[in-house]
C-alpha positions as CSV (number, residue, x, y, z in Angstrom):
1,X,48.7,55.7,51.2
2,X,47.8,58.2,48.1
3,X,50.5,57.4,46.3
4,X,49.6,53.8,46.6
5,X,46.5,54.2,45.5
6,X,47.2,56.2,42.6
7,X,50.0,53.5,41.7
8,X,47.0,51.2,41.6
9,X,44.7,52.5,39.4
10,X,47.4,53.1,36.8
11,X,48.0,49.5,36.9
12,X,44.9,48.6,36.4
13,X,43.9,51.3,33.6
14,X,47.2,49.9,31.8
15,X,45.7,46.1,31.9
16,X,42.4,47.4,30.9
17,X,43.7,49.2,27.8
18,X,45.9,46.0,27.4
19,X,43.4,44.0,27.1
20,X,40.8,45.6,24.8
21,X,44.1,46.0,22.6
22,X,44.3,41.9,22.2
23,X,40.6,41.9,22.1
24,X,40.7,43.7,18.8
25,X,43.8,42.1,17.6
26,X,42.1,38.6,17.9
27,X,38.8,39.4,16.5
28,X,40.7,41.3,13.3
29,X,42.4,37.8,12.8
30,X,39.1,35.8,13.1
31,X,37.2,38.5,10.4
32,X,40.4,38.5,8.6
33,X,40.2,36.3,5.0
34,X,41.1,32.8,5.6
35,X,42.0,33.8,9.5
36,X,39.6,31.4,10.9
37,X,41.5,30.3,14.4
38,X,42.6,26.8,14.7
39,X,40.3,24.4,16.6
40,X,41.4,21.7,19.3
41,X,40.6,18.6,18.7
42,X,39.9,16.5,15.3
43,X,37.5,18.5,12.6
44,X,34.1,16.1,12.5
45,X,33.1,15.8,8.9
46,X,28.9,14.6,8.9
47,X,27.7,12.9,5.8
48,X,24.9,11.9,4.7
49,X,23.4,8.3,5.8
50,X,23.6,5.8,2.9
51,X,19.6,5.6,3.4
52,X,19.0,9.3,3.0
53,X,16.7,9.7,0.3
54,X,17.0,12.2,-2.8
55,X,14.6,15.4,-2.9
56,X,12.3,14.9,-5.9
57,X,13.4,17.3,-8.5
58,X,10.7,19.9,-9.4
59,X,10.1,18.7,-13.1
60,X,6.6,17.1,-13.5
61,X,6.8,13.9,-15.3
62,X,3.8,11.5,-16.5
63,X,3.5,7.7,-17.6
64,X,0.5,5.8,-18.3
65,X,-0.7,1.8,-19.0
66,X,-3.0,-0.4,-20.0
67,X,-4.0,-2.6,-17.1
68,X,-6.4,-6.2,-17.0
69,X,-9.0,-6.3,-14.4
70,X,-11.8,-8.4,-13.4
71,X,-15.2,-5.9,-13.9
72,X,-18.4,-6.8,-12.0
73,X,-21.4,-5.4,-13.9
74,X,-24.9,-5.1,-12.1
75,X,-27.8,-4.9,-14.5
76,X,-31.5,-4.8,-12.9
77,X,-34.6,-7.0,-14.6
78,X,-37.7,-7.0,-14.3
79,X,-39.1,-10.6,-13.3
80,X,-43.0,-10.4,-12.1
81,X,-44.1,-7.7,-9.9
82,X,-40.1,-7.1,-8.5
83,X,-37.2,-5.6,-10.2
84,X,-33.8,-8.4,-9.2
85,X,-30.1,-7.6,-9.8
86,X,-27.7,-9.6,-11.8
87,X,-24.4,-9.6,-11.0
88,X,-21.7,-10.7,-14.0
89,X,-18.2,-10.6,-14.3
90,X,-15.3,-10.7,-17.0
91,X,-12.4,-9.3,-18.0
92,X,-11.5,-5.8,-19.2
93,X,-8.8,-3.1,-19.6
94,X,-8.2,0.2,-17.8
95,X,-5.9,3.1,-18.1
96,X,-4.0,4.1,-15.6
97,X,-2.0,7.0,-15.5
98,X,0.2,8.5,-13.0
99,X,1.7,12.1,-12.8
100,X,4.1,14.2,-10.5
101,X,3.7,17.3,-9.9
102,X,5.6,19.5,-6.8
103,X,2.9,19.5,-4.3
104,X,2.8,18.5,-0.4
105,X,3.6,14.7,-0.5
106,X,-0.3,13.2,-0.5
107,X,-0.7,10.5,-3.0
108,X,-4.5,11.1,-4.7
109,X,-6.4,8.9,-6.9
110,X,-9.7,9.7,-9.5
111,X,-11.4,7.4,-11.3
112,X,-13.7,8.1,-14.5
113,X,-16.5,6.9,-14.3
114,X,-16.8,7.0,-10.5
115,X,-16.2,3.3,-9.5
116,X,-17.2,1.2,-6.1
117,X,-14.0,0.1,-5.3
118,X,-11.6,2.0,-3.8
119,X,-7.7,2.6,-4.8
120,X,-6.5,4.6,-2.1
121,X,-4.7,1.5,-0.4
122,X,-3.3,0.0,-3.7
123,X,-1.8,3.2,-4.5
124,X,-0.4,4.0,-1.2
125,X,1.7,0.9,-1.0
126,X,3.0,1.1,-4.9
127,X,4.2,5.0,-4.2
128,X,5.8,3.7,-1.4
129,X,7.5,1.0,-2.8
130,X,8.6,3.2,-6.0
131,X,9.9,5.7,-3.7
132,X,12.1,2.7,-1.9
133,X,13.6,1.3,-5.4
134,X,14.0,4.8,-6.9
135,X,15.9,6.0,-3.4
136,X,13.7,9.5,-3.9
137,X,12.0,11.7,-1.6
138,X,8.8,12.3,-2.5
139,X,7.6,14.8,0.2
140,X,7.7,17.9,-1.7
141,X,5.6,16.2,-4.5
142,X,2.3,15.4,-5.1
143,X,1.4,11.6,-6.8
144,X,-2.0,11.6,-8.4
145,X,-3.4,8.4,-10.3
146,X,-6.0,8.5,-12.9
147,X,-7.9,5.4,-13.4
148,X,-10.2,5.4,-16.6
149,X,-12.7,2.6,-17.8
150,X,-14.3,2.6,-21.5
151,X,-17.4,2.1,-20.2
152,X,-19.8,2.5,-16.9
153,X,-18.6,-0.2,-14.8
154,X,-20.2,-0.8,-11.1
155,X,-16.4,-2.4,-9.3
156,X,-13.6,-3.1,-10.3
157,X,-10.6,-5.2,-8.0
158,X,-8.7,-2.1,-6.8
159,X,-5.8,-4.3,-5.3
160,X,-4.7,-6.2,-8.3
161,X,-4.1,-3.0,-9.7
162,X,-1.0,-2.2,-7.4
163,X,1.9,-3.2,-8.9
164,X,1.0,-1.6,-12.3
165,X,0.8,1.5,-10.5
166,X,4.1,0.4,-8.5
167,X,5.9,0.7,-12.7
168,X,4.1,3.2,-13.6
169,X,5.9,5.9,-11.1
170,X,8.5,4.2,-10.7
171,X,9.2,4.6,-14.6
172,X,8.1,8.5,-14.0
173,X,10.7,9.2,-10.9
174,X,13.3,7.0,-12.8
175,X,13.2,8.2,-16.6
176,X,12.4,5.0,-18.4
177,X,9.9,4.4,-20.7
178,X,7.4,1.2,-20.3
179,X,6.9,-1.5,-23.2
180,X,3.3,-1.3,-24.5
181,X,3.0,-4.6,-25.6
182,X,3.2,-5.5,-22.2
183,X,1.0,-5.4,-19.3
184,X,0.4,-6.5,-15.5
185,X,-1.5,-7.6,-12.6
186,X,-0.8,-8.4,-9.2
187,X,-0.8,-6.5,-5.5
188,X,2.2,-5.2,-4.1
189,X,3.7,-4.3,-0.4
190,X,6.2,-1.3,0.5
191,X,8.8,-3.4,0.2
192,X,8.4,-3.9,-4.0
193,X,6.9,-7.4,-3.6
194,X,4.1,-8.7,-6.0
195,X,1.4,-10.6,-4.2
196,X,-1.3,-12.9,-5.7
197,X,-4.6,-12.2,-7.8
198,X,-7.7,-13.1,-8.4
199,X,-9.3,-13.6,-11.7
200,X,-6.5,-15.0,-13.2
201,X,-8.2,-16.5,-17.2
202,X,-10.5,-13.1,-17.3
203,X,-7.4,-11.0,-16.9
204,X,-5.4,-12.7,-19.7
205,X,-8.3,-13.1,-21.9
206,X,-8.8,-9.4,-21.6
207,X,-4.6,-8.6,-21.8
208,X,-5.0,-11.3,-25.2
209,X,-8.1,-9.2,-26.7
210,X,-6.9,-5.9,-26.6
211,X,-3.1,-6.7,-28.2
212,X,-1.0,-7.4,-25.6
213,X,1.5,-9.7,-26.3
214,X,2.9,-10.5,-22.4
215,X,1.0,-11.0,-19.5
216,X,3.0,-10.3,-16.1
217,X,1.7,-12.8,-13.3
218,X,2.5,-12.9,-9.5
219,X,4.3,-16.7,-9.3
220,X,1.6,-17.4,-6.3
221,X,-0.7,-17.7,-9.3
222,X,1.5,-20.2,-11.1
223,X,-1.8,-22.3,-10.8
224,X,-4.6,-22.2,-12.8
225,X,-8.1,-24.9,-12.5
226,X,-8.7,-26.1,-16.0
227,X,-11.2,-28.5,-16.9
228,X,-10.5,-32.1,-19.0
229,X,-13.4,-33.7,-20.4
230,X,-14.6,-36.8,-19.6
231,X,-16.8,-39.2,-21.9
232,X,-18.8,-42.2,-20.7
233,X,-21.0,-44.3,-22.9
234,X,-23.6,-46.3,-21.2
235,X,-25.8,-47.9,-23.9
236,X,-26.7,-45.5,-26.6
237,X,-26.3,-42.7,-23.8
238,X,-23.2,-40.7,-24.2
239,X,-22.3,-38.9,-21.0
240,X,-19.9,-36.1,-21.1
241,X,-18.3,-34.4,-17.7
242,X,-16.0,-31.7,-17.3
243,X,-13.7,-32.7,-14.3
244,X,-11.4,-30.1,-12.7
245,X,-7.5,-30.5,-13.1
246,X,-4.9,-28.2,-11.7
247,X,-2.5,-26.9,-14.5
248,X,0.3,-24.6,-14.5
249,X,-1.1,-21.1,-15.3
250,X,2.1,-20.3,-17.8
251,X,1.7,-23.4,-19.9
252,X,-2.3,-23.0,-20.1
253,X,-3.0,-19.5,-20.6
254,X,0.1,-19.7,-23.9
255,X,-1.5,-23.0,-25.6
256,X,-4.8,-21.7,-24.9
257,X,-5.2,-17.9,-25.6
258,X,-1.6,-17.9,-27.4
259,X,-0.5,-14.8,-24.9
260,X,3.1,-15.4,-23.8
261,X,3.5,-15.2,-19.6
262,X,6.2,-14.2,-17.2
263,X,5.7,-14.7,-13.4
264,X,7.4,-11.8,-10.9
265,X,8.2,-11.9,-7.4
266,X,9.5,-8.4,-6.6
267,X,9.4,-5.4,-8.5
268,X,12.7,-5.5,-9.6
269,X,11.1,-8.5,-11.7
270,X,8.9,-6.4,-12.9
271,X,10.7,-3.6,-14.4
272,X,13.1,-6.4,-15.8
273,X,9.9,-7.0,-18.4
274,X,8.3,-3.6,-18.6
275,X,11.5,-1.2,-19.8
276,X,10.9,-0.7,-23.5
277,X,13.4,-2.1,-25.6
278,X,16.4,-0.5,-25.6
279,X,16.8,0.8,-22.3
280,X,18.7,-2.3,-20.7
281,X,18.1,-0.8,-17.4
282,X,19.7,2.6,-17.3
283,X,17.1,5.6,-17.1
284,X,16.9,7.8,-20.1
285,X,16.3,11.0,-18.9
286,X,16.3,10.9,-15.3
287,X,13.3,13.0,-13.4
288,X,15.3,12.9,-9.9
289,X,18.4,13.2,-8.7
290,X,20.5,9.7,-7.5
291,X,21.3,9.1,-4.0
C-alpha cells in the first residue's frame, strides 16, 4: 500500500513539473519576436465607416465677407407733449468673419455694435452644414462668428445671413479663398440648402453700392414686384398710377441697378460662384485632413 502511494505522488510531481515546463515554453514563443500564435478562424480587419468624419486639424484658420442685409433703424421724435418711434428700413453691408480655433466644439457668435437680432440659429445650421460638405469633425474645435456693422444699427435679419456664414467656414475648413467681388444672401438648413429671403431690392442695392459686382440669390426669390406706370388723361387732368407687375428678379435687378445675379439651390451652388479665380475647385492649402 506504501509503495503505491509513493508510486503516486511521483507521477503526479513528474506531470506537474511537465507541465510548468510547456507553460514556459509556450509563453517564450508568444513573447518571442514575431511569435504571435496562430488564431482559428478568419482575421476580422475593421475600417472605418465611409461617413466617419475627419478630426479637425489643430491649425487655426480665418475667412471673412462682406454680406447685404436689410437694417431697421429706430429714431425717436418729438411730436407735442410725447416722444413716438420711427421705424425705417434699407439696405446695408456687414462683415462677417469666421475663425477656428481648437476649442470644445460650441459654435459662438459677437456682434459689434450689440444688435437685436439674434444669430445663434443662423450659425448653427451653416457650421453644420460646412462640417457635412467638408466631411470634418469639428468637435475638438471651437467656431466663433464675428458680425460687425459700420454704424449703430437697432436689427438686423439674422437668418438671411446663414449661407454666407455656411462659405465662409466652409472656405476656412477646406483651404480656398472666397471672391470679393462677390457676395450673398440667403438661409440655409444642415443639409447645405439655401432657402428664401426677404428684402430682396435693399440687399442688391446695398451689394451694387458698396462694389460688388455679383449678387448670389436663393432661386425661391427668382421673383421680384416691380411697378409699371400707368398714364390716364381725362381732360386736361393727367393721372399717373404705378401698378404692380411680377418680374423675374435676375432680369430686373441687372437692367435696373446693373449688378449681375446668380440664383443657388445648395451650397455646392454656392461655392461654385464664391472660390476666387483660379481655384477651379481644389483647396489650396487644406486646414483639415480628407476623409
Amino acid at each position: 500500500m506504501g509503495n503505491n502511494t509513493r508510486l503516486l505522488e511521483k507521477t503526479l510531481a513528474v506531470l506537474l513539473v511537465l507541465s510548468v515546463a510547456v507553460n514556459i515554453l509556450l509563453l517564450g514563443v508568444i513573447l518571442a519576436p514575431g511569435g504571435d500564435l496562430p488564431l482559428e478562424g478568419p482575421l476580422e480587419v475593421v475600417t472605418p465607416s465611409a461617413t466617419t468624419l475627419a478630426p479637425a486639424s489643430t491649425t487655426a484658420g480665418a475667412a471673412t465677407m462682406q454680406v447685404p442685409v436689410v437694417i431697421q433703424r429706430v429714431e425717436v421724435k418729438q411730436g407735442g407733449p410725447f416722444p413716438y418711434e420711427v421705424f425705417t428700413t434699407e439696405g446695408g453691408m456687414v462683415n462677417i468673419s469666421v475663425e477656428v480655433a481648437p476649442g470644445k466644439g460650441r459654435v459662438l457668435v459677437q456682434t459689434t455694435p450689440l444688435m437685436g437680432t439674434v444669430f445663434q440659429d443662423a450659425a448653427n445650421h451653416a457650421v453644420a452644414a460646412a462640417a457635412n460638405h467638408s466631411g470634418v469633425d469639428l468637435s475638438g474645435t471651437d467656431v466663433i462668428f464675428s458680425i460687425r456693422s459700420p454704424e449703430e444699427v437697432s436689427e438686423i435679419d439674422g437668418p438671411s445671413a446663414g449661407a454666407a456664414m455656411a462659405a465662409l467656414l466652409t472656405s476656412v475648413l477646406e483651404g480656398f479663398p472666397l471672391n470679393e467681388s462677390v457676395t450673398v444672401t440667403g438661409t440655409i438648413d444642415e443639409n447645405g440648402r439655401i432657402g428664401p429671403i426677404g428684402g430682396v431690392l435693399e440687399k442688391a442695392e446695398a451689394a451694387y453700392r458698396s462694389g460688388k459686382t455679383l449678387f448670389l440669390l436663393p432661386a425661391e426669390n427668382n421673383q421680384v414686384i416691380g411697378y409699371r406706370e400707368e398714364v390716364r388723361l381725362l381732360g386736361n387732368l393727367r393721372i399717373v398710377r404705378q401698378l404692380p407687375v411680377v418680374m423675374d428678379a435676375k432680369t430686373y435687378l441687372q437692367e435696373n441697378l446693373g449688378i449681375q445675379v446668380r440664383y443657388v439651390d445648395t451650397l455646392d451652388d454656392l461655392l461654385t460662384y464664391l472660390r476666387a479665380p483660379g481655384v477651379a475647385g481644389e483647396a489650396s492649402r487644406p486646414v483639415v485632413s480628407p476623409v
